[in-house]
N, CA and C of each residue as an Amber inpcrd file, in Angstrom:
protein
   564
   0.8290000  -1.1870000   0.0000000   0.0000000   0.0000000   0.0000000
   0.8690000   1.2460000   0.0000000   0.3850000   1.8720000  -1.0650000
   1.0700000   3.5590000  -0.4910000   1.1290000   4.5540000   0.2070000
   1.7630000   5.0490000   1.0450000   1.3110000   5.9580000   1.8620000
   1.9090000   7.4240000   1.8190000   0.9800000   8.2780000   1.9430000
   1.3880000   9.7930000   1.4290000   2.0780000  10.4090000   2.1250000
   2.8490000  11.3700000   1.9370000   3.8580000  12.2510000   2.6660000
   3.4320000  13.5230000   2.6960000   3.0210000  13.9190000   1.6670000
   2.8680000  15.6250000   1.5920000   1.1370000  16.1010000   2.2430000
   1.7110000  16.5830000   3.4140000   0.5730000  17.0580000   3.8320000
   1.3700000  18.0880000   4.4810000   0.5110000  19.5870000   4.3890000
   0.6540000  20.6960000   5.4660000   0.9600000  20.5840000   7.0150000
   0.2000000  19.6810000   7.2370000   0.3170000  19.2700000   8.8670000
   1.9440000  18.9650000   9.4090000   2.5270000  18.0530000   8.2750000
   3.3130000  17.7170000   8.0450000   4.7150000  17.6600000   7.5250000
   5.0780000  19.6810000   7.0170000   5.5390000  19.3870000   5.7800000
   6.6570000  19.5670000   5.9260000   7.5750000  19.2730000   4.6160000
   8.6580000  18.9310000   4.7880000  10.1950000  19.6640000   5.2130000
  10.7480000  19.3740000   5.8550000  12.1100000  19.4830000   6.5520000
  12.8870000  20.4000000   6.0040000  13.1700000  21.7290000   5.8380000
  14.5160000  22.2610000   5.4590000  15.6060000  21.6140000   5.6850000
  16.3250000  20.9450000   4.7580000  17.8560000  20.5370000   4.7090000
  18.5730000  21.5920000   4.4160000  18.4420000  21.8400000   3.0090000
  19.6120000  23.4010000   2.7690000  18.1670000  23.9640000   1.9780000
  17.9180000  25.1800000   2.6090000  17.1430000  26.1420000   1.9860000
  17.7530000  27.3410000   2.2190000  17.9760000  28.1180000   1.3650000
  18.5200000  29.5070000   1.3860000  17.6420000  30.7980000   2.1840000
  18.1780000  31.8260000   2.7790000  17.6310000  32.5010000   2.8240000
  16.5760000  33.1600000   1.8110000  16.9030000  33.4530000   0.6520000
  16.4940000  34.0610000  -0.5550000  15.2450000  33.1990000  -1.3110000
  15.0640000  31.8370000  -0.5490000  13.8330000  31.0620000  -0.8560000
  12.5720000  31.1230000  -0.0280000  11.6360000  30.4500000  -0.9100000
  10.6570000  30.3670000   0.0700000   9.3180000  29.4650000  -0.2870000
   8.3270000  28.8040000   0.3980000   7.5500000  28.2030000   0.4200000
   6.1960000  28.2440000   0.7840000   4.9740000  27.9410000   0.4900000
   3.6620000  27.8760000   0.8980000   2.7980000  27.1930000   0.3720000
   1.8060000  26.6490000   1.0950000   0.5940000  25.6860000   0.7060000
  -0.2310000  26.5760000   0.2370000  -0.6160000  25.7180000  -1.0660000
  -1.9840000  26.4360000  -2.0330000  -3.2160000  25.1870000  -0.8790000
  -4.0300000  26.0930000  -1.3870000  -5.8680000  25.5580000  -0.5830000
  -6.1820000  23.9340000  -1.2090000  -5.2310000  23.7440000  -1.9650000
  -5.2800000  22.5060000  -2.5550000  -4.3710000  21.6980000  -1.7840000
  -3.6900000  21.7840000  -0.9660000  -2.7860000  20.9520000   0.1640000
  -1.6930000  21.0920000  -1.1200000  -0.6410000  21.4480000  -1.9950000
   0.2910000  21.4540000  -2.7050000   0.9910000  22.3950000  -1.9530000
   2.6250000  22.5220000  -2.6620000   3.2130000  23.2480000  -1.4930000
   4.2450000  23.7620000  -3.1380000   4.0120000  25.2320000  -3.0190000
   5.2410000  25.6770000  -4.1800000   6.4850000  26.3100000  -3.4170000
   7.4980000  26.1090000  -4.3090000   8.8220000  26.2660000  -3.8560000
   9.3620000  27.0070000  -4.6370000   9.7300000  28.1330000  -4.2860000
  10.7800000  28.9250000  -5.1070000  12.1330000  29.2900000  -4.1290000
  13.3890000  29.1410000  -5.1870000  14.2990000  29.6680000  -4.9360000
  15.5530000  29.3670000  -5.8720000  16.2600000  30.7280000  -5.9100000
  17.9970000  30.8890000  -6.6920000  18.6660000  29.5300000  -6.8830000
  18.6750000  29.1960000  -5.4190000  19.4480000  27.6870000  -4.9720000
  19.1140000  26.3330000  -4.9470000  20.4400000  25.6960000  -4.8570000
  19.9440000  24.4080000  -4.5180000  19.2000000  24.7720000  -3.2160000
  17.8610000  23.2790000  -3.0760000  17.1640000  23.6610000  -1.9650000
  17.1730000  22.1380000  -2.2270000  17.0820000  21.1110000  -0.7710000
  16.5650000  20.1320000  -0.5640000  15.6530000  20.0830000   0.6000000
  14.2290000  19.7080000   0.4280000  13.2720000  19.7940000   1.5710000
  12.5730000  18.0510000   1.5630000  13.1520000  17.8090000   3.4440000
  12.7590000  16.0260000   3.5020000  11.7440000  16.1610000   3.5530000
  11.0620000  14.7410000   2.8080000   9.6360000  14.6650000   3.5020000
  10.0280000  13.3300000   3.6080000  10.6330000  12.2400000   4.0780000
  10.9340000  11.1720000   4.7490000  12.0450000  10.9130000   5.0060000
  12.2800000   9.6730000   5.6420000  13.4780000   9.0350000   5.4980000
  13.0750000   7.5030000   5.6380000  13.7730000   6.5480000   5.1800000
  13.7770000   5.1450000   5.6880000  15.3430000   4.3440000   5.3340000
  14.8170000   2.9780000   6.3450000  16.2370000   2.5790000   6.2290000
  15.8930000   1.3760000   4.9380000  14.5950000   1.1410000   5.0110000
  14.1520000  -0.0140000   4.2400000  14.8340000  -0.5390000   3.2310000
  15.1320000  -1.7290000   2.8830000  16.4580000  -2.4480000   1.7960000
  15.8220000  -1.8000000   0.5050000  14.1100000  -2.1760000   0.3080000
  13.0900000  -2.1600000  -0.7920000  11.9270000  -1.1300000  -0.9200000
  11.9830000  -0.6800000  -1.3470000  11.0200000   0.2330000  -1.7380000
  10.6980000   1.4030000  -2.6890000   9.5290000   1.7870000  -3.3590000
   9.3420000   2.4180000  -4.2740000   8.5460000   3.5410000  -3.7020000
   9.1930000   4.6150000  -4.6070000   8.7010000   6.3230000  -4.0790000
   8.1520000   6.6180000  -5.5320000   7.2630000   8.0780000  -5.1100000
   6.7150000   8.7860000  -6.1620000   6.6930000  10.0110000  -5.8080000
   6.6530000  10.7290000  -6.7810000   6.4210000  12.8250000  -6.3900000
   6.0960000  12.8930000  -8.0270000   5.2300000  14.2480000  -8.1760000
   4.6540000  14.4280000  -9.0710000   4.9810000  16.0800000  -8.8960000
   5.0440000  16.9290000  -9.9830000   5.7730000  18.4160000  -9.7900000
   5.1000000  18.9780000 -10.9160000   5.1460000  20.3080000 -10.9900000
   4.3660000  21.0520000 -12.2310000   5.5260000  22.2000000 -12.0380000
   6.5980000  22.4140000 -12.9920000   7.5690000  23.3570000 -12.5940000
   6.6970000  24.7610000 -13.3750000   6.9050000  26.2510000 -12.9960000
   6.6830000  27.0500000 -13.4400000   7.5990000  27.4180000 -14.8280000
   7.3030000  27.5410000 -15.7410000   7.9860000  28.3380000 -17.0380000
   9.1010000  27.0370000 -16.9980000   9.6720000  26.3760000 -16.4630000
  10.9570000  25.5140000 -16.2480000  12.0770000  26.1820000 -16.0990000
  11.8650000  27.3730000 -15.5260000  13.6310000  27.6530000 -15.3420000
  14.4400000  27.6410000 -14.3140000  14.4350000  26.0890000 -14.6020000
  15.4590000  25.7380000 -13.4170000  15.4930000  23.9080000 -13.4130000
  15.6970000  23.4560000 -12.0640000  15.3380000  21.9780000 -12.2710000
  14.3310000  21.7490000 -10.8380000  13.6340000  20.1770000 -11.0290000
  12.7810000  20.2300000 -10.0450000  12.9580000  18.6440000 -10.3470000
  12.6640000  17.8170000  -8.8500000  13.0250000  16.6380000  -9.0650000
  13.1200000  16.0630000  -7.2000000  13.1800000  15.0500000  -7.3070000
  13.8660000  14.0970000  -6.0080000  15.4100000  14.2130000  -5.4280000
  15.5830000  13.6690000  -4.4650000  16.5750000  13.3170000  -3.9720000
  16.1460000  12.2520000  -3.1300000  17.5600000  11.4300000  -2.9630000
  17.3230000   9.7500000  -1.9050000  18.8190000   9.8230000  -1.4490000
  18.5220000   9.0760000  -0.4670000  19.9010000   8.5190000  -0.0340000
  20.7060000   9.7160000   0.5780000  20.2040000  11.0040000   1.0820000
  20.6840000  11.8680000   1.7180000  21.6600000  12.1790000   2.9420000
  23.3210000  11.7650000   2.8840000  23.8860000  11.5320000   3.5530000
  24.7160000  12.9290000   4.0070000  25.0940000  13.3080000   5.2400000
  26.1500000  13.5600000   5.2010000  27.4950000  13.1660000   5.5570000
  28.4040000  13.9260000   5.5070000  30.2170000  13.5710000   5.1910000
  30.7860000  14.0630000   6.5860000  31.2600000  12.6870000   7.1110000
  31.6910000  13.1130000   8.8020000  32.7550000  13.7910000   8.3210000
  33.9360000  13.4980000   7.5410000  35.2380000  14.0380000   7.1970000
  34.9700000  15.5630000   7.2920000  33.9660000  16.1190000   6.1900000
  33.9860000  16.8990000   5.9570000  32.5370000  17.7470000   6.1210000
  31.9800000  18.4650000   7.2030000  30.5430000  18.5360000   7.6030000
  29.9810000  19.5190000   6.9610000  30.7360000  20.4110000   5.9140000
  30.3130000  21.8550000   4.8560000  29.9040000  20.5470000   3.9410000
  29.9100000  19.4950000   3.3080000  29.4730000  18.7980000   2.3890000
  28.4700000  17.6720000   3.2050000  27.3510000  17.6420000   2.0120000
  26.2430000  16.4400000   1.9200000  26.4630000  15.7170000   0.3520000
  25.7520000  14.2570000   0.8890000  25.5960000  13.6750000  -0.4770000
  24.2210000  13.2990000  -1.2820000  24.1700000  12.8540000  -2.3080000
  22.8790000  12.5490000  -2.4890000  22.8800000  12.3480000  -3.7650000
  21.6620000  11.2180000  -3.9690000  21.4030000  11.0240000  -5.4230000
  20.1550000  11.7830000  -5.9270000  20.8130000  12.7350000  -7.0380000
  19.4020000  13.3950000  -7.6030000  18.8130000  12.7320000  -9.1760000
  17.6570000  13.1320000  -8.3720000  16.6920000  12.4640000  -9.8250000
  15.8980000  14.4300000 -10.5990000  16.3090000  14.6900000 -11.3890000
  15.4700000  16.2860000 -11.7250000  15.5760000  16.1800000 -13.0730000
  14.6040000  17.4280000 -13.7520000  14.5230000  17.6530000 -15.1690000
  14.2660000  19.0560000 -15.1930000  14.8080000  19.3860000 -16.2780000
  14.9270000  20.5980000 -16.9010000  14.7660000  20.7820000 -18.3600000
  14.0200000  22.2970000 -18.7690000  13.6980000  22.2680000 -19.9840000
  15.1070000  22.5750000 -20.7910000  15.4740000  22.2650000 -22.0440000
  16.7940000  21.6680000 -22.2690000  16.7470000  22.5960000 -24.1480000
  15.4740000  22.7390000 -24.4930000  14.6710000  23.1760000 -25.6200000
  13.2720000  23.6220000 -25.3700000  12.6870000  24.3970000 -25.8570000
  11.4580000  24.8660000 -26.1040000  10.1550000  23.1580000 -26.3460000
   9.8950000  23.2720000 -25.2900000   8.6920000  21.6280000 -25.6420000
   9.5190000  20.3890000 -24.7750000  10.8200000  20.6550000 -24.6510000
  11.8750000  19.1220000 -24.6910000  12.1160000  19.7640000 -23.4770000
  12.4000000  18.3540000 -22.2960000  12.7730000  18.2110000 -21.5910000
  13.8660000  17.0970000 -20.6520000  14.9790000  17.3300000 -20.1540000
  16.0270000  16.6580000 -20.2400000  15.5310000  15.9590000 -18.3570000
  15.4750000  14.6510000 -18.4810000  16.0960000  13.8710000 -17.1990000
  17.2340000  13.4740000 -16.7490000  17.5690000  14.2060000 -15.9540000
  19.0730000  14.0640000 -15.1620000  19.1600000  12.9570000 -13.9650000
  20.1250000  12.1940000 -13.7900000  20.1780000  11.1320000 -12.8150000
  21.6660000  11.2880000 -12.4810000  22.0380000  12.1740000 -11.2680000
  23.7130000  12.1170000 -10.9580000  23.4590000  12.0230000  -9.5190000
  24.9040000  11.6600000  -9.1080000  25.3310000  11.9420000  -8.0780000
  26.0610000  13.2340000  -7.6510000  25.5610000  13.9720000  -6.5720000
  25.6890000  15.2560000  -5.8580000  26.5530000  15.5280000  -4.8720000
  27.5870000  16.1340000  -4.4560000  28.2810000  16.5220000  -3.3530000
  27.8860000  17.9770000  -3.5850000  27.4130000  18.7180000  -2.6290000
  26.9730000  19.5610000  -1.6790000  27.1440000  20.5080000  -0.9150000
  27.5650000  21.6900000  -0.9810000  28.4870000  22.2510000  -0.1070000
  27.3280000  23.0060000   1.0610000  27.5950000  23.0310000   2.1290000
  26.3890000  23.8940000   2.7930000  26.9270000  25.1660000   3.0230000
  25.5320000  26.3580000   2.9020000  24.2580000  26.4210000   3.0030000
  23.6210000  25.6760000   1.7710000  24.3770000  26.6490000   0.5040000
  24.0780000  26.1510000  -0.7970000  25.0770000  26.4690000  -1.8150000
  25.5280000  25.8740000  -2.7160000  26.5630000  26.0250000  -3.5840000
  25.9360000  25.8180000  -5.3980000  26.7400000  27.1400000  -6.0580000
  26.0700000  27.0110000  -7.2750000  26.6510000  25.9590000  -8.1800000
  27.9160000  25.7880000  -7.6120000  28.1290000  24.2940000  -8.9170000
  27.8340000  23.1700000  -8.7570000  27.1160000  22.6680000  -9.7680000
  27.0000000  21.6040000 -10.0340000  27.8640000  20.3360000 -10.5540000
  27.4200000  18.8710000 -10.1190000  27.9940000  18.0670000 -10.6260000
  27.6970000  17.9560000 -12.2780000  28.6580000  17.4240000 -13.0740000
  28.2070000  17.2990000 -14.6060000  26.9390000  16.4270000 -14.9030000
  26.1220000  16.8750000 -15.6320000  24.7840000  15.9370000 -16.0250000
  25.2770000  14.9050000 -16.7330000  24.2610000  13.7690000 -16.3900000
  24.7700000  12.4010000 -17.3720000  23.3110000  11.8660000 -17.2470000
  23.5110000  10.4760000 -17.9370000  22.3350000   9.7460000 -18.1390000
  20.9390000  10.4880000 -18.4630000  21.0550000  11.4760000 -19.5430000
  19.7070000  12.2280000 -19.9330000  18.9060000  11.3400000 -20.9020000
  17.6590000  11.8310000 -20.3760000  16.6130000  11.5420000 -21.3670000
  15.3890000  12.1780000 -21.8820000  15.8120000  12.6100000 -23.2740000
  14.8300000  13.8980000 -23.5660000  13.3530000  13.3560000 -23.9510000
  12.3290000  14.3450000 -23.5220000  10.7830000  13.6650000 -23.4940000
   9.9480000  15.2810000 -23.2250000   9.0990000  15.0860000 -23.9100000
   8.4290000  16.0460000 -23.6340000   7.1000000  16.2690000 -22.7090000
   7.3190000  17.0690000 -21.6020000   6.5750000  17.0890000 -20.6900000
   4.6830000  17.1090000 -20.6940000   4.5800000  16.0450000 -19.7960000
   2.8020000  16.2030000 -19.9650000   2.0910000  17.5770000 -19.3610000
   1.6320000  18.5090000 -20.0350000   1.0160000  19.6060000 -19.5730000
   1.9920000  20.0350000 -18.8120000   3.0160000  20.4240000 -18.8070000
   3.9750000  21.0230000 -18.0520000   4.3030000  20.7140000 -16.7800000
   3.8020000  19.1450000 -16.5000000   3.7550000  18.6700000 -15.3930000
   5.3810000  16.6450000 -15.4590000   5.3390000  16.3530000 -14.3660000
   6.4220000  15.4830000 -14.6060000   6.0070000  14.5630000 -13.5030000
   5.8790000  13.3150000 -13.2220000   6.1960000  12.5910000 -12.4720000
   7.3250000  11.8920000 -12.3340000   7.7840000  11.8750000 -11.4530000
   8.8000000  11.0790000 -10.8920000   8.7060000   9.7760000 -10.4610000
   9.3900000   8.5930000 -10.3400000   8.9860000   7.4100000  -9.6520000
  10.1250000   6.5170000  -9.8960000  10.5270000   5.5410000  -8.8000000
  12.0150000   4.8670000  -8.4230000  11.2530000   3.4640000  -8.0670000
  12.0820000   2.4900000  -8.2490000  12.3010000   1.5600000  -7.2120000
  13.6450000   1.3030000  -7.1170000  13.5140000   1.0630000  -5.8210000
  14.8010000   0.2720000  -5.0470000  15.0510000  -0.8390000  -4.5290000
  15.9490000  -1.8550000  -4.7330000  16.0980000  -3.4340000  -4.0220000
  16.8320000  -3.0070000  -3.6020000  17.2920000  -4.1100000  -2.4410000
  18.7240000  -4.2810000  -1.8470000  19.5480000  -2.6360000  -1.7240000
  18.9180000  -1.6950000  -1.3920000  19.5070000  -0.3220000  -0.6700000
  19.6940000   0.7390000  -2.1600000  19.7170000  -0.1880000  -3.7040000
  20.1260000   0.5900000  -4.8360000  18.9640000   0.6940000  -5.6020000
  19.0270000   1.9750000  -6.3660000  18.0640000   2.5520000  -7.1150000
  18.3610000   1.5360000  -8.9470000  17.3000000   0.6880000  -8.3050000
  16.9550000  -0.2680000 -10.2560000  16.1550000   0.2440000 -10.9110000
  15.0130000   1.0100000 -10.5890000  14.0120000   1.1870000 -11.6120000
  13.8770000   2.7740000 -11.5100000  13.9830000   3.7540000 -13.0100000
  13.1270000   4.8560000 -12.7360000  12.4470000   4.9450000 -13.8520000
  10.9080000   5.7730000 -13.1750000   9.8290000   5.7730000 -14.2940000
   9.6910000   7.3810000 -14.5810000   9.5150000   7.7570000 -15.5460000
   9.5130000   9.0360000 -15.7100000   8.2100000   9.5170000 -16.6210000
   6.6370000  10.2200000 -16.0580000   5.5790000   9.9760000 -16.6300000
   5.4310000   8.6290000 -16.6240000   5.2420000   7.3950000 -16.0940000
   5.1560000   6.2110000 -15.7710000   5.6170000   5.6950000 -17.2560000
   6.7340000   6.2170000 -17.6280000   7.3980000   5.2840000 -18.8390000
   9.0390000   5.3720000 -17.6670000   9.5430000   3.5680000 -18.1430000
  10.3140000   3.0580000 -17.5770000  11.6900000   3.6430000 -18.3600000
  12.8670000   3.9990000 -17.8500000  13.9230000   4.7980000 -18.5850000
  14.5330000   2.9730000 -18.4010000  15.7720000   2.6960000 -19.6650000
  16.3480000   1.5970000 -19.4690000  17.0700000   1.5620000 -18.7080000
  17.1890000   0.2190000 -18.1860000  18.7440000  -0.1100000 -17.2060000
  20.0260000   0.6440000 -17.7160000  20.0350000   0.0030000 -19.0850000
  21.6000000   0.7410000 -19.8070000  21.8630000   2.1710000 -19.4990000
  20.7680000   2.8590000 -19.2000000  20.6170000   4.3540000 -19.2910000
  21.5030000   4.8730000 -17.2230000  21.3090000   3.6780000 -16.6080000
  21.7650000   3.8990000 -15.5370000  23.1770000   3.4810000 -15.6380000
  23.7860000   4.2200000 -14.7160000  25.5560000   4.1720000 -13.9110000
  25.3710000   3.9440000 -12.7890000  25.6190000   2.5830000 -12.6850000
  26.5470000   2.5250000 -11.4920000  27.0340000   3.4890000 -10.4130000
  28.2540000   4.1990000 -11.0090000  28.9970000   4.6780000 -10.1800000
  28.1940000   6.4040000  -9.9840000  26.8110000   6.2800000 -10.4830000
  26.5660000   7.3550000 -10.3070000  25.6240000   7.4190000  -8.8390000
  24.9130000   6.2250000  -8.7750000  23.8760000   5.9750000  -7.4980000
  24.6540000   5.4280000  -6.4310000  24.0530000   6.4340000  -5.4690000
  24.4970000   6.2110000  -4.2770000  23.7020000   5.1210000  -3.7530000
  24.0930000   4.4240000  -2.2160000  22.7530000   3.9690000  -1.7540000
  21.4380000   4.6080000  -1.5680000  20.5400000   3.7050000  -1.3790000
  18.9730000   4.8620000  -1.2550000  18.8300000   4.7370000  -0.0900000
  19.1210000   4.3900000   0.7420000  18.5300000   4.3240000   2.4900000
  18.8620000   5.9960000   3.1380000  18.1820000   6.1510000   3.6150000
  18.5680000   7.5550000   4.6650000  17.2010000   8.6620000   4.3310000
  17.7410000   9.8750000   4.1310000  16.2670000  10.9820000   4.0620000
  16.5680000  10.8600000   2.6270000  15.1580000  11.1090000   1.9880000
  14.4300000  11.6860000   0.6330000  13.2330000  12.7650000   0.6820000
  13.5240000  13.2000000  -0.3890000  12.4670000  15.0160000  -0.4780000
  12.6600000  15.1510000  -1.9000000  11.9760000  16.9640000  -1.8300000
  12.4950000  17.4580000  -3.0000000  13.3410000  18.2970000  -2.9630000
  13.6270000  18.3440000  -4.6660000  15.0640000  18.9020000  -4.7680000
  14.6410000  20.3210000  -6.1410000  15.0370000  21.7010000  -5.7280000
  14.5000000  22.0920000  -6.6750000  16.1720000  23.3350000  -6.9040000
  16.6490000  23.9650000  -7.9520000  17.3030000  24.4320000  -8.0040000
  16.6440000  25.4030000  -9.0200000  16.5950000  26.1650000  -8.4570000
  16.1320000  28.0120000  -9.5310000  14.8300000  27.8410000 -10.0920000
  14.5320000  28.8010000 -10.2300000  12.6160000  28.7690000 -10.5270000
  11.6090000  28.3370000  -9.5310000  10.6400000  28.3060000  -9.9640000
   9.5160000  27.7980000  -9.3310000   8.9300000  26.3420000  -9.2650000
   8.5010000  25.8960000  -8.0750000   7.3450000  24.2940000  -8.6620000
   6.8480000  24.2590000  -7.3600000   5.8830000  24.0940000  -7.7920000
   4.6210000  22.7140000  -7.6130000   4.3280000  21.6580000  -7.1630000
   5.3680000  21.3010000  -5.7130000   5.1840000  19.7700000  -5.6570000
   3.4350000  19.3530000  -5.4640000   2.9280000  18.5910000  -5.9190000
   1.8550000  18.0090000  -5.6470000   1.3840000  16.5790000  -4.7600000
   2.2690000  15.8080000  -4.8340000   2.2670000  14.6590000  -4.1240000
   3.3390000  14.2140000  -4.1960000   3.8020000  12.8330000  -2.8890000
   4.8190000  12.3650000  -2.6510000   3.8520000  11.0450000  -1.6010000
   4.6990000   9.6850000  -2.3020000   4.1710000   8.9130000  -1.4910000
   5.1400000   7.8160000  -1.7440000   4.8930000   6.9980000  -0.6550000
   6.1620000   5.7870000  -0.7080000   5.8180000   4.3100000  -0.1860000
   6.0210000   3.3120000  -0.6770000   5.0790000   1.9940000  -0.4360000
   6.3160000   1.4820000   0.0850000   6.8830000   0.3340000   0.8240000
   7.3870000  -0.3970000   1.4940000   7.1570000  -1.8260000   0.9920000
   8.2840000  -2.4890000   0.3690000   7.8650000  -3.5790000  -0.2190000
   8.8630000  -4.9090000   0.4340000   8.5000000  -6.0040000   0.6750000
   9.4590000  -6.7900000   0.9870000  10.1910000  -7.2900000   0.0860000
């Protein structure tokens, strides 16, 4: 069974949110997010080996990226850095939109560079809207669905996914969105 995350009552965790950002619930229980920066906001965590997540987003105009994060660690060595695997998309062309799947190091509060994009996959967005959706076995991210079409295995790296156990949220960098839902089933 699935069970939902995004509720007002409830909502989710500032990890790194900038000053210069900011957030609020529409009357529809949705929660929009704007800001310059990277921003990651939890709305869970688990340790679970297995399990499959979902979030669904409507980015404004697309300028920027909007997407997941899992496996949200930080770095005892070094405590100005976090890690994390991001799942986001960005408009890439006019209509076209690019899915990004990397691995992230982090600098805190918020840092503008990015890791290099890899594993894209261009698709054009439904009504300006995107779902997201993962599964995970054994602690690693095997499956992502993007608009409930399955991206291939080949299309994944290895060395790009971290483990998935720890906190997951969203992840939005510049512009505006829309999260609308987030929910996560527990599977043996």
């Amino acid at each position: 069974n699935w069970t939902p995350l995004l509720s007002p009552r409830r909502g989710p965790a500032e990890i790194i949110f900038s000053p210069d950002a900011s957030r609020q619930w529409t009357t529809r229980g949705e929660l929009v997010v704007k800001s310059p920066w990277p921003a990651f906001l939890e709305v869970g965590e688990t340790t679970a080996p297995n399990y499959s997540l979902e979030m669904h987003c409507r980015p404004q105009n697309w300028k920027g990226q909007s997407g997941l994060f899992l496996g949200y660690q930080a770095i005892p060595e070094n405590p100005d850095f976090v890690a994390a695997t991001i799942l986001s998309a960005l408009e890439t062309s006019p209509g076209k939109v690019t899915i990004v799947c990397r691995k992230e190091g982090q600098q805190i509060p918020s840092a503008i560079d990015q890791a290099p994009l890899s594993n894209s996959v261009i698709m054009t967005p439904a009504n300006g809207e995107v779902t997201i959706a993962i599964d995970v076995q054994d602690h690693k991210l095997k499956k992502i669905y993007i608009n409930q079409a399955e991206l291939q295995q080949s299309q994944l790296s290895s060395d790009l996914i971290l483990p998935c156990a720890g906190k997951f949220g969203f992840y939005l960098l510049g512009g505006e969105t829309t999260f609308q839902h987030c929910r996560i089933r527990i599977t043996l």
